[in-house]
Residue, then its C-alpha position, 0 to 999 in steps of 0.5 A: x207173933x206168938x207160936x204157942x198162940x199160931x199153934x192153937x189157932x191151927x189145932x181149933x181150926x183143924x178138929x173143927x174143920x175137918x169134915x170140910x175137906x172131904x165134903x170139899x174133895x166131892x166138889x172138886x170131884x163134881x166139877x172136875x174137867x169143867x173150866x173155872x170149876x176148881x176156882x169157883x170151889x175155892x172161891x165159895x169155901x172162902x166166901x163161905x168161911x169169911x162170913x163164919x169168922x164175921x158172925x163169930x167175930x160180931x158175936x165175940x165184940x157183942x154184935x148178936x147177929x146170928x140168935x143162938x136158936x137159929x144156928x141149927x136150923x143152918x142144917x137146912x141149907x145142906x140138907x136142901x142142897x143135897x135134896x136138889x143134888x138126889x133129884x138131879x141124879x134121878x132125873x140123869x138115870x130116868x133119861x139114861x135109862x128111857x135112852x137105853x142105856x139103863x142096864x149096862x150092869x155098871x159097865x163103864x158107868x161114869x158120873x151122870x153130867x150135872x152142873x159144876x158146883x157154883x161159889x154160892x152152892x160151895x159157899x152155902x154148904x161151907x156157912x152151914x156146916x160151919x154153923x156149929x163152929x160159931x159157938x166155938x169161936x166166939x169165946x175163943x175170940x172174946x177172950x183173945x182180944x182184938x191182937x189175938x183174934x186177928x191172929x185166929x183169923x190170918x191162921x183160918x184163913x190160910x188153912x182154907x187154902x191148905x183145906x182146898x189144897x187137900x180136897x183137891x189132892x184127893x179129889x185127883x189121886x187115880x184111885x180115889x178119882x175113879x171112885x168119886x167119878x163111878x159114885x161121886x154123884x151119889x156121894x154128894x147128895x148122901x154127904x149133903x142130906x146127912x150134913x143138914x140132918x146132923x146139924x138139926x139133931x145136934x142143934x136141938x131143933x127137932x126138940x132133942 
């Protein structure tokens, strides 16, 4: 197997994927002290990730599965998760809150309950945000033929582990815990809502 050929694989899938580990780490972050949870996210970012390297491998042998003009409006899928995600949030403070509980000063605040992220969830956001990686892969892959692209797509797919790895690693350091555990449920639909915006303005779907 070529080095040189593992190496490039490795650095694409690196500078385009890098936004994925901390959206990652707030999934695990969300699910954390839930049996499966970690499983389920994992499970999802791979879900997620196979169908990105399907479209993109389609669309390299010619298989127009996935029309240029749609791939920004991918941004919303995120962007209505992270809307659901605020909406929870705002339910969770409106009955901490006619409960009493609502001026603590932050005292002791923890993560309002909220459901453990699902695969589909996990591997929604995964295809979306990937969206834009598409149009990287596809002449990446055109152009290294079908040895060279099975190459490409062995080295993604075990740096997804590696990615799940990382954002769970830091989803489980004490400090960065403690602090995914005070805002997370903050972070998660703030993170999801600008994901899918940033993905429509880059696209071009709002016409510029």
């Amino acid at each position: 197997m070529n080095a040189g050929l593992i190496v490039r694989a490795a650095g694409l899938f690196a500078v385009t994927n890098i936004d994925d580990i901390l959206v990652l780490s707030l999934f695990f972050a969300q699910g954390a002290g839930r049996h499966g949870s970690a499983t389920r996210v994992v499970l999802g970012q791979y879900l997620g990730f196979l169908a990105i390297l399907a479209v993109a491998v389609a669309a390299a042998l010619g298989a127009t599965l996935l029309p240029g003009n749609v791939v920004p409006y991918l941004g919303l899928l995120p962007l209505g998760l992270g809307i659901r995600a605020a909406w929870r949030v705002r339910t969770a403070r409106r009955v901490r809150t006619d409960r009493g509980h609502g001026d603590d000063n932050g005292e002791g605040r923890a993560m309002p309950q909220q459901d453990a992220p699902t695969v589909l969830e996990v591997a929604t956001v995964t295809f979306a945000n990937g969206g834009d990686n598409i149009g990287v892969y596809v002449p990446v892959f055109a152009t290294a033929g079908l040895a060279g692209t099975s190459v490409y797509a062995v080295v993604f797919l075990m740096l997804v582990g590696l990615w799940c790895a990382a954002g769970r690693f830091l989803a489980t350091r004490p400090v960065i815990a403690k602090a995914l555990s005070r805002w997370g449920h903050v972070l998660l639909p703030v993170v999801l809502i600008c994901l899918g915006l940033l993905i429509l303005i880059e696209g071009g779907a709002f016409g510029f």
